[in-house]
N, C-alpha and C positions, 0 to 999 in steps of 0.2 A: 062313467069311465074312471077307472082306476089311476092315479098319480104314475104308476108303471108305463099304461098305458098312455096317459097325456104327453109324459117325456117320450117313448116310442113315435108316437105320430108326430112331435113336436121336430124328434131328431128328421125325420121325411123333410118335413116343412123346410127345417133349416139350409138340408142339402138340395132340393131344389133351388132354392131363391138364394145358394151359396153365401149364406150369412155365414164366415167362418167361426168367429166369435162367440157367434150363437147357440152354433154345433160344437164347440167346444166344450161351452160349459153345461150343454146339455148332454155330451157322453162323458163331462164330470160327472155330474149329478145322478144319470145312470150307474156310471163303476161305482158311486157312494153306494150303492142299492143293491148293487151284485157284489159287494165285501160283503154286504152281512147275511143273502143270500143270492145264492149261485142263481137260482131260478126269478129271483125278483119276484118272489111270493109273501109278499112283506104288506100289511095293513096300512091302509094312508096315515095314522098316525103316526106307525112307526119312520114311514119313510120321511113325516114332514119332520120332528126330529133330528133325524139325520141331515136334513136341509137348513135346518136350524143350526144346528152345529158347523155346517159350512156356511151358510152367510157371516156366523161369528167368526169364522176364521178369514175368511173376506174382510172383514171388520179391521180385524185386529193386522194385517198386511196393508189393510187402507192406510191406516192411520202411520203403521213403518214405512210407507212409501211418502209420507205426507213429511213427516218428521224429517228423514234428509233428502226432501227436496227431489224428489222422482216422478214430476207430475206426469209423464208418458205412462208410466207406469200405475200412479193413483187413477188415472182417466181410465184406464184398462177393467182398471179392480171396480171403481165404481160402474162397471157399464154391466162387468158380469152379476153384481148383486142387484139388479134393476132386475136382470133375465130369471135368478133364484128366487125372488123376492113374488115371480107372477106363481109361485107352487109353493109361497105360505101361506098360513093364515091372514087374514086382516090385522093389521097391529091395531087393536084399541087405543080408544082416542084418552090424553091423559087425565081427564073426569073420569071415565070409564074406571081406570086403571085404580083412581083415586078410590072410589067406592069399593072395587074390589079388595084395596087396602084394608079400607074403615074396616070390611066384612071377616078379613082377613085376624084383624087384632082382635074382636068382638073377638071371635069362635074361636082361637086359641088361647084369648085372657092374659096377652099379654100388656105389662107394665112400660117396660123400661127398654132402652135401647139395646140391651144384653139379650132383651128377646126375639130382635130382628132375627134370628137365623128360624127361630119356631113358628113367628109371623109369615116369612118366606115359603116354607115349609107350607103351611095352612093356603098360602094363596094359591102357590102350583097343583094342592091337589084340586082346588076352587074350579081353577082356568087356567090350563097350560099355556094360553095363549097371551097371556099378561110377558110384557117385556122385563125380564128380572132387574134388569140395572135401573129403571124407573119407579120399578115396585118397593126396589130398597131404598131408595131415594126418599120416598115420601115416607115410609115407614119410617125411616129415619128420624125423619122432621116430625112425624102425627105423635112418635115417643116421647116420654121423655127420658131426660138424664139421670 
């Protein structure tokens, strides 16, 4: 079954057992999928991607709700990244992520902290599914000055 298709039966599921929440951000995550195309003929990588991009923008409204003080609002955000979060990847565990590093500076031969952006570069084409803000993270640290 297709990520198309898992959101389709997912969206059924929702409106049966009237989880509003649930059906909401699940014909979010649909209209992400009909922008880029009309027919939702899109490969699961492409679409997880595109999910990717909207958890981060979840993220990044978490944290604006967080900042002044709108916990109704933060409760909201974090309930819908639970529900985005069951049609991504597995996030790797931070060892994982670490060797992907190591692997990462090997094969591009990088030195120094000025390399981090070549290093990044090397990891994503590795394993898309590496969380970039952690992977720079440790690159950061495994560099040096």
């Amino acid at each position: 079954m297709t990520l198309i298709e898992q959101i389709n039966h997912e969206i059924k599921e929702a409106l049966r057992s009237k989880e509003q929440l649930r059906l909401n951000t699940l014909r979010m995550l649909k209209s992400k999928i009909l922008e880029v195309d009309a027919r939702g003929n899109l490969p699961d990588t492409e679409v997880q991607k595109l999910f990717k991009t909207y958890f981060g923008s979840l993220q990044d409204a978490l944290d604006q709700a967080k900042a002044v003080n709108r916990p109704e609002i933060a409760e909201k955000l974090a309930k819908e990244m639970i529900i985005v979060q069951e049609f991504l990847p597995k996030a790797l565990s931070p060892e994982e992520t670490k060797r992907i590093v190591v692997q990462g500076i090997a094969e591009s031969g990088a030195k120094t902290k000025k390399d981090v952006g070549l290093v990044m570069k090397t990891i994503m084409k590795l394993n898309s599914g590496v969380d970039g803000k952690l992977a720079k993270e440790i690159a950061s640290e495994l560099l040096a000055d």
